[in-house]
Backbone and ligand atoms as CSV (ligand in chain L), in Angstrom:
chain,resi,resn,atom,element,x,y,z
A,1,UNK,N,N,-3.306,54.375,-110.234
A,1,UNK,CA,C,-2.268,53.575,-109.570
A,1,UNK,C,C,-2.897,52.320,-108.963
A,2,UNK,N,N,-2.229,51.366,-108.801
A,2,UNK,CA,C,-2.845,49.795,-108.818
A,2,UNK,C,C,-1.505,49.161,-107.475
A,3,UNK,N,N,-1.915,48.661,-106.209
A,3,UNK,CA,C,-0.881,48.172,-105.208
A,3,UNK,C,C,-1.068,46.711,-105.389
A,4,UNK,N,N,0.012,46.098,-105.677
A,4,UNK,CA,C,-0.202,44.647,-105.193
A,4,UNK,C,C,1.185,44.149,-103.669
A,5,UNK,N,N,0.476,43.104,-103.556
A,5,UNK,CA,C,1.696,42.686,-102.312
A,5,UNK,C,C,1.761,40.924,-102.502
A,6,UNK,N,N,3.087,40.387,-102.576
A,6,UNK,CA,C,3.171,39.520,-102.836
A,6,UNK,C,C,4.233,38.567,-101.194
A,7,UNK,N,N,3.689,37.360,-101.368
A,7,UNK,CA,C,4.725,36.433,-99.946
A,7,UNK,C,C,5.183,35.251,-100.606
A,8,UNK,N,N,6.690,34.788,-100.020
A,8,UNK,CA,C,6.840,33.426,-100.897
A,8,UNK,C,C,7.718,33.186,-99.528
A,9,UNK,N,N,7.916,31.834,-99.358
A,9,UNK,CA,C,8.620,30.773,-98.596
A,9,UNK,C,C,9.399,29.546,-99.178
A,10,UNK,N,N,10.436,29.735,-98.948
A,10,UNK,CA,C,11.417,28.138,-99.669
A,10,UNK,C,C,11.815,27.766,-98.631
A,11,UNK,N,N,12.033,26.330,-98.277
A,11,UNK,CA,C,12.596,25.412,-97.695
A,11,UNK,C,C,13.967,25.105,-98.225
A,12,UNK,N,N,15.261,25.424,-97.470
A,12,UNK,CA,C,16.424,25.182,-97.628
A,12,UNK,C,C,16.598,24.089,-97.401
A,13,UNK,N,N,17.369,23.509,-98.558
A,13,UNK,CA,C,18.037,21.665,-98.827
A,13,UNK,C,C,19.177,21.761,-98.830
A,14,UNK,N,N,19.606,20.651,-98.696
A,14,UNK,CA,C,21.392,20.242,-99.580
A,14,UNK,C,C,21.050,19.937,-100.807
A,15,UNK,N,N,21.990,19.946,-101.533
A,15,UNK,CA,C,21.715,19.894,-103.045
A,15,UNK,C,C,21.072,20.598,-103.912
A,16,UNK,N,N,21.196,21.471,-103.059
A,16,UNK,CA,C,19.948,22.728,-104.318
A,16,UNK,C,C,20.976,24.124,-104.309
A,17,UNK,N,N,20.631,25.172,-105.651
A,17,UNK,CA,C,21.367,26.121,-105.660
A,17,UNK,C,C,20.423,27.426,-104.903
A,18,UNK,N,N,21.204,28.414,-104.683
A,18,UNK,CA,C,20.545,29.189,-103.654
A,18,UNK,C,C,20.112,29.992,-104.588
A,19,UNK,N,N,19.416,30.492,-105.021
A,19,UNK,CA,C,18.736,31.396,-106.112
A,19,UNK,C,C,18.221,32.818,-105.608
A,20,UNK,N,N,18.394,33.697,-105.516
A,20,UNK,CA,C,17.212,35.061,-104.843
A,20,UNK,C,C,17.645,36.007,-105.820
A,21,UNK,N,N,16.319,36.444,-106.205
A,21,UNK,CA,C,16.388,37.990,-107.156
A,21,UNK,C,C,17.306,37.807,-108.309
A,22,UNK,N,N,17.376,36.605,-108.684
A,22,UNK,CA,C,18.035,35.925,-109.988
A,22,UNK,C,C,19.577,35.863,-110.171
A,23,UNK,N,N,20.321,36.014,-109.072
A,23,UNK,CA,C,21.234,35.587,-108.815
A,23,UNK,C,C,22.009,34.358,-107.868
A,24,UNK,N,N,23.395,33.389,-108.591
A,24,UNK,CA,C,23.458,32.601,-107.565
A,24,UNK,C,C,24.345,32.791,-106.699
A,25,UNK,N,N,23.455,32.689,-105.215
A,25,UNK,CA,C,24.158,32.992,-104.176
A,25,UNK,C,C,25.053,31.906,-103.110
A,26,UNK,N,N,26.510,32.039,-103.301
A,26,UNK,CA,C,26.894,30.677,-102.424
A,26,UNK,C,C,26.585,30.784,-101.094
A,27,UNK,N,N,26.114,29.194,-100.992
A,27,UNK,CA,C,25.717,28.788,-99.697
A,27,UNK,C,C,26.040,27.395,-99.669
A,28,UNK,N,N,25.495,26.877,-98.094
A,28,UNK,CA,C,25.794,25.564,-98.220
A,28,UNK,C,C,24.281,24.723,-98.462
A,29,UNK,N,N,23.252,25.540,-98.781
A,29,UNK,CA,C,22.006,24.762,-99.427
A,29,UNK,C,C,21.544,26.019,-99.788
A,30,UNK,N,N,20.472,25.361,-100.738
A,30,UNK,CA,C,19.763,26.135,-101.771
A,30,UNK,C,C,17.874,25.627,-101.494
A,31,UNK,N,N,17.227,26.395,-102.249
A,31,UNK,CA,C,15.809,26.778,-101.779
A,31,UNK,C,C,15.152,25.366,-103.075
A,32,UNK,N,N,14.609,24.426,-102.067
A,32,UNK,CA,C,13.187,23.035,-102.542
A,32,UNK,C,C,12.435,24.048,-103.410
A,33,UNK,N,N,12.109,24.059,-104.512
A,33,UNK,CA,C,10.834,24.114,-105.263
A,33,UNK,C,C,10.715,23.629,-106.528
A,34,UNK,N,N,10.114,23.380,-107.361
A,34,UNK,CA,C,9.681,22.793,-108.681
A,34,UNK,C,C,10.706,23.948,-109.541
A,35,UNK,N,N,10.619,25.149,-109.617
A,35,UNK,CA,C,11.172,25.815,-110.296
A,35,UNK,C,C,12.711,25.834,-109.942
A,36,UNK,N,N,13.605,27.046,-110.457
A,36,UNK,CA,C,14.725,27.409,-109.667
A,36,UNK,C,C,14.426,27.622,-108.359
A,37,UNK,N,N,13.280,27.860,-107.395
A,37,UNK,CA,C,13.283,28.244,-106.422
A,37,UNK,C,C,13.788,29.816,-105.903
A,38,UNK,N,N,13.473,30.586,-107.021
A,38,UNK,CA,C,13.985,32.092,-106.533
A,38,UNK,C,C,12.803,32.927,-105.793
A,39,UNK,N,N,12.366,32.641,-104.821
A,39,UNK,CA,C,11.334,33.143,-103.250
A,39,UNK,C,C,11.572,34.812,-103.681
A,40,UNK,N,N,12.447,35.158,-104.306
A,40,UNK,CA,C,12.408,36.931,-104.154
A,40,UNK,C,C,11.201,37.178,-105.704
A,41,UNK,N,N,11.530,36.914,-106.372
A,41,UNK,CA,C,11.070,36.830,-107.798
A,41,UNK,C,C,9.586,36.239,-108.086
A,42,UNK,N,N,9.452,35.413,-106.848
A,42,UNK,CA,C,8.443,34.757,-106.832
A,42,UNK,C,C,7.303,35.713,-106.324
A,43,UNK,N,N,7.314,36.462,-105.083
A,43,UNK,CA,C,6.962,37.379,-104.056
A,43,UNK,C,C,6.795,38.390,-105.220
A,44,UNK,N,N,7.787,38.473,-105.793
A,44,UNK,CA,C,7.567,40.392,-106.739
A,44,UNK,C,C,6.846,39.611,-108.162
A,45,UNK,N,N,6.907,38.384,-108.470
A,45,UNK,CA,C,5.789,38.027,-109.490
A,45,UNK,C,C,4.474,38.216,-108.865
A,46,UNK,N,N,3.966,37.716,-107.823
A,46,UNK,CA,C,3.069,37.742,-107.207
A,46,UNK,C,C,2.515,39.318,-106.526
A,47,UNK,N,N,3.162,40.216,-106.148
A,47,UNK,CA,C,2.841,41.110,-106.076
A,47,UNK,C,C,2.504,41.996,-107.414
A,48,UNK,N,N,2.904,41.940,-108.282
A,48,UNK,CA,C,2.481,42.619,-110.296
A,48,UNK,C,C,1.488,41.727,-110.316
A,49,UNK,N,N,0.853,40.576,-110.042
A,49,UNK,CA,C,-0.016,39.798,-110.544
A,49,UNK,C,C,-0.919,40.573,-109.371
A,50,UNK,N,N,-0.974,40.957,-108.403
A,50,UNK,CA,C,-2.234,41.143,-107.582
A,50,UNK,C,C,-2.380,42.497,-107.895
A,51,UNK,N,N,-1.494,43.591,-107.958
A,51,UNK,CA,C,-1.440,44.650,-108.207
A,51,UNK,C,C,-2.452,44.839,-109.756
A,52,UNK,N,N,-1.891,44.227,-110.856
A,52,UNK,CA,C,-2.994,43.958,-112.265
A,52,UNK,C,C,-4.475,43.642,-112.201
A,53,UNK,N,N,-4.810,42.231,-110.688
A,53,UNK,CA,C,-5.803,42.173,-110.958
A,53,UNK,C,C,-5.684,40.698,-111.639
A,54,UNK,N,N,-4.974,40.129,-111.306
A,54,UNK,CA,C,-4.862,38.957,-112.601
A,54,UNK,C,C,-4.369,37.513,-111.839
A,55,UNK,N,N,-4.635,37.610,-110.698
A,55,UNK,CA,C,-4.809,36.087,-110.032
A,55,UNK,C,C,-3.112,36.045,-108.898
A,56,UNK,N,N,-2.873,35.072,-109.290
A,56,UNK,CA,C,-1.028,34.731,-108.571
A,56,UNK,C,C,-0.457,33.594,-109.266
A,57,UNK,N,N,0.806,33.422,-109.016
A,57,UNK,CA,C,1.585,32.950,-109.945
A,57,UNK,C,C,1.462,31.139,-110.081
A,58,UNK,N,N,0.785,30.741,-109.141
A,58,UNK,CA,C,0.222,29.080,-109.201
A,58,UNK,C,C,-0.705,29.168,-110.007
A,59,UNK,N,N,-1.546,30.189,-110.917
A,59,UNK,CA,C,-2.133,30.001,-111.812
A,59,UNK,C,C,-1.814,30.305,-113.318
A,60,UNK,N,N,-0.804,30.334,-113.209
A,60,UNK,CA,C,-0.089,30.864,-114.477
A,60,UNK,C,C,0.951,29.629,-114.609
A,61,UNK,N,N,2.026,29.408,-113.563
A,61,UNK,CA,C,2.690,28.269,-113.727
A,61,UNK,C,C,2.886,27.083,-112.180
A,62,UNK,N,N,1.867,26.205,-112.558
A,62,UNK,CA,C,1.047,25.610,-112.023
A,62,UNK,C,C,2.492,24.671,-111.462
A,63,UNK,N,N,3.102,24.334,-110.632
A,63,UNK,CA,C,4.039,23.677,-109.498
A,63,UNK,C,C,3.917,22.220,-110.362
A,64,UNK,N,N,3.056,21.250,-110.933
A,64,UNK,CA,C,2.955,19.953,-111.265
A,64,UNK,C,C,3.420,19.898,-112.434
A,65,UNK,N,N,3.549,21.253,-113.134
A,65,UNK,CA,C,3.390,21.261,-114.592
A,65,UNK,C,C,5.101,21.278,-115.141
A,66,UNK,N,N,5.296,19.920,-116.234
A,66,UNK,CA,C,7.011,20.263,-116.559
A,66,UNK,C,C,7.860,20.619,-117.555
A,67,UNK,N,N,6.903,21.968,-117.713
A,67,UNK,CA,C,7.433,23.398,-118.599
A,67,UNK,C,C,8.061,23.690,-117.631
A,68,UNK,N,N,7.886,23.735,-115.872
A,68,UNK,CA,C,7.822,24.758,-115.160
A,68,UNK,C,C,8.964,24.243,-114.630
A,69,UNK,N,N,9.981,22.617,-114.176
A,69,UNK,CA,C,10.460,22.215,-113.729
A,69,UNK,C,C,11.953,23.400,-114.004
A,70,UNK,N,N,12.864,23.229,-112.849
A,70,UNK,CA,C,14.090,23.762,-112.474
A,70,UNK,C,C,13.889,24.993,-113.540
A,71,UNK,N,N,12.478,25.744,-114.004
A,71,UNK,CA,C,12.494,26.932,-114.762
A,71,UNK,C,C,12.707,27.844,-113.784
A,72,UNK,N,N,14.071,28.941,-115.215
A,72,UNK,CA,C,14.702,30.044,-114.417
A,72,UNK,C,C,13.298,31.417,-113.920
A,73,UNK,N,N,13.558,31.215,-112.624
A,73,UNK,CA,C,12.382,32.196,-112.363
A,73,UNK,C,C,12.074,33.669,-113.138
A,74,UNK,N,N,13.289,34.318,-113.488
A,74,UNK,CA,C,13.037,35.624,-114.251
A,74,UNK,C,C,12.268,35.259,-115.548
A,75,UNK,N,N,12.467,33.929,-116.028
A,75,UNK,CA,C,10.849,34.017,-117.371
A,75,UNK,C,C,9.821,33.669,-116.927
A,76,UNK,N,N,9.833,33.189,-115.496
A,76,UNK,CA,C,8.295,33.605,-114.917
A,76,UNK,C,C,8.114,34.918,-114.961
A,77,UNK,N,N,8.854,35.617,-114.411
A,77,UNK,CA,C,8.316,37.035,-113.817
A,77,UNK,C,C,8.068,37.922,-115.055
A,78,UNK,N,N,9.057,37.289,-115.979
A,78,UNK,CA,C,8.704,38.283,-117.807
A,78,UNK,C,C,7.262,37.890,-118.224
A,79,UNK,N,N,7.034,36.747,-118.030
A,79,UNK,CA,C,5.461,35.807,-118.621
A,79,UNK,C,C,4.667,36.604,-118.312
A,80,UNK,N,N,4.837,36.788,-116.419
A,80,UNK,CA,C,3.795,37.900,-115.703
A,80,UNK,C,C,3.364,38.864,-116.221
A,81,UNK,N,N,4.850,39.250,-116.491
A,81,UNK,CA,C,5.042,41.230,-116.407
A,81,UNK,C,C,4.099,41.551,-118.037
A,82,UNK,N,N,4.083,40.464,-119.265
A,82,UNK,CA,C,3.503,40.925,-120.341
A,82,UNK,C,C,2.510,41.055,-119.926
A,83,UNK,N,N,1.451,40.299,-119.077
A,83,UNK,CA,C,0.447,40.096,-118.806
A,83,UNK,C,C,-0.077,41.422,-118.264
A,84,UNK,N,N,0.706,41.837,-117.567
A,84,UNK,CA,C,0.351,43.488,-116.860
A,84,UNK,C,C,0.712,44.278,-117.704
A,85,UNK,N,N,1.668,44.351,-118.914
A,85,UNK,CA,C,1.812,45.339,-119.955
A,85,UNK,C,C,0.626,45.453,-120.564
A,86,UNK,N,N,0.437,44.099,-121.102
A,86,UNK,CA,C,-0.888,44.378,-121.890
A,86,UNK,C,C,-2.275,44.995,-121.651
A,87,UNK,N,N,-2.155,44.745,-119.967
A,87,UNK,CA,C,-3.365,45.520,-119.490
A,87,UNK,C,C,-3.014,47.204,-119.092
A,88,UNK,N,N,-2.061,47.796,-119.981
A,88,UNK,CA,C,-1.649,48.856,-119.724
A,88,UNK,C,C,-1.029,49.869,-118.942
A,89,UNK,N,N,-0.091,48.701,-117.465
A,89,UNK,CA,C,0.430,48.765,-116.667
A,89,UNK,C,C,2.045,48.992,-116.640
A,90,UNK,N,N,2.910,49.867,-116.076
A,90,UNK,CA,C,4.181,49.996,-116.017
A,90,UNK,C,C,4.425,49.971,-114.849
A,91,UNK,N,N,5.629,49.629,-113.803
A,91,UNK,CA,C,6.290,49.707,-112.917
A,91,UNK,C,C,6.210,51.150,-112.293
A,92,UNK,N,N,5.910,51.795,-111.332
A,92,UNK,CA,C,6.244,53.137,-110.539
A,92,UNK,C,C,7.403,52.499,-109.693
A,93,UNK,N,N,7.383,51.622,-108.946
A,93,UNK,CA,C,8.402,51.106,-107.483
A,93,UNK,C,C,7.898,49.999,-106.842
A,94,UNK,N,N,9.139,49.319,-106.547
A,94,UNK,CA,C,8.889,48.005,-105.761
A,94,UNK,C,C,9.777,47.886,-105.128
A,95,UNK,N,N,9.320,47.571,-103.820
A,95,UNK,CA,C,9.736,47.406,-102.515
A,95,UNK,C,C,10.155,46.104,-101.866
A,96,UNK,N,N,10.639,45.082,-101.467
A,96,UNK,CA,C,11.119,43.674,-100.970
A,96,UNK,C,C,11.573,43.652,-99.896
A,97,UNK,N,N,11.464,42.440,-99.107
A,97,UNK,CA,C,12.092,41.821,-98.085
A,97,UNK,C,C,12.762,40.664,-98.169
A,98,UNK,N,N,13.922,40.575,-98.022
A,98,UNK,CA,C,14.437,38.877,-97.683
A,98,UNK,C,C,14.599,38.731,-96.550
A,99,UNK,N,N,13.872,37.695,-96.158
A,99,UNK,CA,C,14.512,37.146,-94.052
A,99,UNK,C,C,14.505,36.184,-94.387
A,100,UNK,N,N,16.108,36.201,-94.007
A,100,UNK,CA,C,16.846,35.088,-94.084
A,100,UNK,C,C,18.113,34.985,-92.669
A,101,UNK,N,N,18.203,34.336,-91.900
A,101,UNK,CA,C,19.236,33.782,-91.264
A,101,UNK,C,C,20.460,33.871,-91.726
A,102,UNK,N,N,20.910,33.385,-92.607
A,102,UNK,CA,C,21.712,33.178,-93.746
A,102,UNK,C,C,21.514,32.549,-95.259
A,103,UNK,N,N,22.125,33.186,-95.527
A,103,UNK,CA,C,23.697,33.933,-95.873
A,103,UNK,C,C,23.518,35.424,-95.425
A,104,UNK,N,N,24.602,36.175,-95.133
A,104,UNK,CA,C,24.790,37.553,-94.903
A,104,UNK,C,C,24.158,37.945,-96.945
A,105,UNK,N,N,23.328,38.867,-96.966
A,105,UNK,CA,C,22.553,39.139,-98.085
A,105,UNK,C,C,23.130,40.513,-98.866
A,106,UNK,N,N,23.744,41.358,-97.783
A,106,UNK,CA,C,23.976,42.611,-97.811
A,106,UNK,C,C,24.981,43.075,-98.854
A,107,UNK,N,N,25.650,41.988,-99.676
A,107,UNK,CA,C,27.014,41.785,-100.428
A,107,UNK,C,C,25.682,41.887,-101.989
A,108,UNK,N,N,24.814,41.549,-101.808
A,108,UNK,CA,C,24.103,40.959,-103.341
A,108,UNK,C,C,22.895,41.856,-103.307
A,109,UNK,N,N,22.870,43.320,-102.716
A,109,UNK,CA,C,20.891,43.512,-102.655
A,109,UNK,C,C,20.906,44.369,-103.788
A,110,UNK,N,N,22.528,44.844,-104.179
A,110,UNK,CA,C,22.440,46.108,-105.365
A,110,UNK,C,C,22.518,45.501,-106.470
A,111,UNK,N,N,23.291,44.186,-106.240
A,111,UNK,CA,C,23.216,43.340,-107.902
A,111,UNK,C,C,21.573,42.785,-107.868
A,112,UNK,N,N,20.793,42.478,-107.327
A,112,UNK,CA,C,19.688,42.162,-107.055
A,112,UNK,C,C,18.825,43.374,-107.872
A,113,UNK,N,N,19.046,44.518,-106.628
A,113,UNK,CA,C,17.966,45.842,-107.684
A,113,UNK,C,C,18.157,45.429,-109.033
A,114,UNK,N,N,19.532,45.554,-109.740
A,114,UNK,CA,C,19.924,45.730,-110.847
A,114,UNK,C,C,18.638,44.517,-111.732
A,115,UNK,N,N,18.641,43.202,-111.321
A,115,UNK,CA,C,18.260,42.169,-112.233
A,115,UNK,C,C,16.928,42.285,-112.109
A,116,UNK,N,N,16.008,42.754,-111.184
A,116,UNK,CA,C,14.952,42.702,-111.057
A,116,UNK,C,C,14.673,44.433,-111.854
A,117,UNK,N,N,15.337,45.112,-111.829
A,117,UNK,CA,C,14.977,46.626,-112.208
A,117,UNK,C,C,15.008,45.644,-114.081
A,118,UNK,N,N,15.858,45.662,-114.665
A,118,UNK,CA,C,15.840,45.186,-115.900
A,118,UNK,C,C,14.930,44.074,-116.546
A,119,UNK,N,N,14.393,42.927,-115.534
A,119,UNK,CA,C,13.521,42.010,-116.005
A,119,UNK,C,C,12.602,42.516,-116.003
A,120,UNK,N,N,12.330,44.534,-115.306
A,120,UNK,CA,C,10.705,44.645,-115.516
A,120,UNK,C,C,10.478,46.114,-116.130
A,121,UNK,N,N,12.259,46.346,-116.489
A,121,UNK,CA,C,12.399,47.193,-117.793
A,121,UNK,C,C,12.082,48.678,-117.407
A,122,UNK,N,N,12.329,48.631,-115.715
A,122,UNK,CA,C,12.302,50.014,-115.282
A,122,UNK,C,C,13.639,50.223,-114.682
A,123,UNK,N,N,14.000,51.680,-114.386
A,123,UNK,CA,C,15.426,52.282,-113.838
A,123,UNK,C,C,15.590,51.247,-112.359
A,124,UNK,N,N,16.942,51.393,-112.259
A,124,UNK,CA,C,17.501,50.331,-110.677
A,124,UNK,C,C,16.664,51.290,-109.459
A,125,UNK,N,N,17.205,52.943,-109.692
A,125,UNK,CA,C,16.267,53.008,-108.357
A,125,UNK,C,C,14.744,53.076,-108.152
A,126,UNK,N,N,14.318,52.817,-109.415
A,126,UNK,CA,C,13.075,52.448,-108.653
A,126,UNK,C,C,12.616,50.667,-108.000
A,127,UNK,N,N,13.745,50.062,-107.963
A,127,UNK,CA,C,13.670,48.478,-106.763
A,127,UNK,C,C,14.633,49.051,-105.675
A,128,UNK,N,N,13.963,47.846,-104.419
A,128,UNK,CA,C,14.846,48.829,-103.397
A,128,UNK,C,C,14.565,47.152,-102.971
A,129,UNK,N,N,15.602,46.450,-101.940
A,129,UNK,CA,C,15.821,44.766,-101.462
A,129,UNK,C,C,16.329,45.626,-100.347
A,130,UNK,N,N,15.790,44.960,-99.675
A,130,UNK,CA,C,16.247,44.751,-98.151
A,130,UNK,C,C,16.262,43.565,-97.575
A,131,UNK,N,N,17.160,43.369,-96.833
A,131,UNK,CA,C,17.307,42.242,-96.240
A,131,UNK,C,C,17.552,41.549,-94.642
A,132,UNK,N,N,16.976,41.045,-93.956
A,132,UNK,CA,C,16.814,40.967,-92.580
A,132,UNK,C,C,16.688,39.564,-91.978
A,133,UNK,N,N,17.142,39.126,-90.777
A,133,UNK,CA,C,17.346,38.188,-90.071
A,133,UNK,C,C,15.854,37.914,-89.705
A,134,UNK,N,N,15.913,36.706,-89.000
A,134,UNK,CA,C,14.303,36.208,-88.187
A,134,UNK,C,C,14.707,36.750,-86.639
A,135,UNK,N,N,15.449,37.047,-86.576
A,135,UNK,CA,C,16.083,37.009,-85.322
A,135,UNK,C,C,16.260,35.662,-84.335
A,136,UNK,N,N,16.801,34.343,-85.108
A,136,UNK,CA,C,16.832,33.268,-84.562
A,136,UNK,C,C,15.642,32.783,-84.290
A,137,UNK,N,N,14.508,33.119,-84.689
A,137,UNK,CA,C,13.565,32.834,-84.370
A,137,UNK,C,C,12.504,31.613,-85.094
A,138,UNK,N,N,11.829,30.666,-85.065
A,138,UNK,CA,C,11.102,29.515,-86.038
A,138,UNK,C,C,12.054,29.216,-87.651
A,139,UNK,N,N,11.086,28.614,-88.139
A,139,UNK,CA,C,12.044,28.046,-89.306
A,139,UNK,C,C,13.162,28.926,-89.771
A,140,UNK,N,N,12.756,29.857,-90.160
A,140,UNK,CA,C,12.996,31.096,-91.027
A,140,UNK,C,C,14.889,31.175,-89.924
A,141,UNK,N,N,14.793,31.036,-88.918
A,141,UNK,CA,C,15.565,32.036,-87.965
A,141,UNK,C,C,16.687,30.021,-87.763
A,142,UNK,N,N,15.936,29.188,-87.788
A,142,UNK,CA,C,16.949,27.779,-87.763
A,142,UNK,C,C,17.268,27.477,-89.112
A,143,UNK,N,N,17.782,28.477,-89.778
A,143,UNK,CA,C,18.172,28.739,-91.132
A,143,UNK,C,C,17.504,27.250,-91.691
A,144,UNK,N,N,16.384,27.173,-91.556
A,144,UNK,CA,C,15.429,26.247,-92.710
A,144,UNK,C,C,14.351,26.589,-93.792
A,145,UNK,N,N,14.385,27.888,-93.485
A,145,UNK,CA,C,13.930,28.442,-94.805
A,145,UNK,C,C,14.479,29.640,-95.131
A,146,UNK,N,N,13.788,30.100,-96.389
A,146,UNK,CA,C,13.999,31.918,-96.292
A,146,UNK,C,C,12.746,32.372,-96.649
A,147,UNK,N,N,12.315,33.479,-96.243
A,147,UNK,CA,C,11.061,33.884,-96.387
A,147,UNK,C,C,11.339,35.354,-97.018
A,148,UNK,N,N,10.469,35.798,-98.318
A,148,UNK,CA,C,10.638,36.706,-98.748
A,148,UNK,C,C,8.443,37.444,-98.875
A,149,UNK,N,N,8.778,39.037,-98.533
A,149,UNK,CA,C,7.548,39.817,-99.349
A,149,UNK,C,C,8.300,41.253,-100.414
A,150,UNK,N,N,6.791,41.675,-100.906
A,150,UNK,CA,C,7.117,42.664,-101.533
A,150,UNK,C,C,5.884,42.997,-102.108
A,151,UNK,N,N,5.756,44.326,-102.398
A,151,UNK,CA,C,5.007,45.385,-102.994
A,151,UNK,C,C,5.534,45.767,-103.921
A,152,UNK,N,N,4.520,46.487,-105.001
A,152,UNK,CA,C,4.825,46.866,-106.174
A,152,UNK,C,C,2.964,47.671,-106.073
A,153,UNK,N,N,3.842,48.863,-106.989
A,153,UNK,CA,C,3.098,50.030,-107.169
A,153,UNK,C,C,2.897,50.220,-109.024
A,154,UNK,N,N,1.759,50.132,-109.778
A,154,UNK,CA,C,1.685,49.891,-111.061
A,154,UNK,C,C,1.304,51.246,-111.332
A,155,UNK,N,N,1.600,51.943,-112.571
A,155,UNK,CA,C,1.114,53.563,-113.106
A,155,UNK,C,C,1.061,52.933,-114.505
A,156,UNK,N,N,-0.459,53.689,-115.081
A,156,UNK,CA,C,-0.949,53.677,-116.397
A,156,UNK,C,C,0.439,53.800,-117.169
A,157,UNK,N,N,0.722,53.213,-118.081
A,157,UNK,CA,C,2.384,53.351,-119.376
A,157,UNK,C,C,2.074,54.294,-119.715
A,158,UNK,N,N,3.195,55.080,-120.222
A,158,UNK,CA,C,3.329,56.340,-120.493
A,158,UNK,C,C,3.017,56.360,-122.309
L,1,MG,MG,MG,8.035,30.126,-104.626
């Protein structure tokens, strides 16, 4: 068994779509980044990449680079996930956080399991999203960002 743990941070704009765990979520701004900006996807790419052994996701799709521009984050996380297949790795469970201020999250965490359980080709309950406030507290809490982590637990493929 192989643990990785992954962290991502977006800066909320106007003019951007709100993206998390590969769904779009209405709001009245959406998450700054080179890619779609999906901070959940990003965190659980990054956690399979540390968990493998195989670096993090700025080295795979490098922020300057414009393959990568407004790219939908779930073919990052597929790009990843071969990368850990091939090294003979399958999904056991992965675990997430969203803190976020807003939007209320609690409406989208089961359609969420669902897209992230399928982009990594394991059953829904083994993803579990949770989702939590800053408690008004620094960026995160003056709804100017959203901050997401997550773990992921890798078992030899069957
Ligand atoms: Mg990111």
């Amino acid at each position: 068994m192989r643990v990785g743990i992954g962290y991502d941070i977006h800066q909320m704009v106007e003019g951007r779509k709100l993206i998390l765990g590969g769904l779009e979520i209405p709001h009245d701004k959406g998450s700054k980044g080179h890619s779609d900006g999906d901070a959940l996807l990003h965190a659980i790419t990054d956690a399979l990449l540390g968990a493998a052994g195989l670096g993090d996701i700025g080295e795979y799709f490098p922020d300057n680079d414009p393959e990568w521009k407004d790219a939908d984050s779930g073919v990052l996380l597929k790009e990843a996930f071969k990368h850990v297949k091939r090294r003979g790795w399958e999904v056991e469970n992965i675990d997430c956080n969203i803190i976020a201020q807003a939007p209320k999250l609690k409406p989208y965490k089961s359609q969420m399991e669902s897209r992230i359980a399928s982009l990594l080709e394991i059953e829904t309950r083994r993803v579990n999203v949770k989702a939590k406030t800053n408690e008004e507290l620094d960026a995160v809490g003056r709804k100017e960002a959203i901050a997401t982590q997550a773990v992921v637990l890798l078992k030899p493929a069957q």
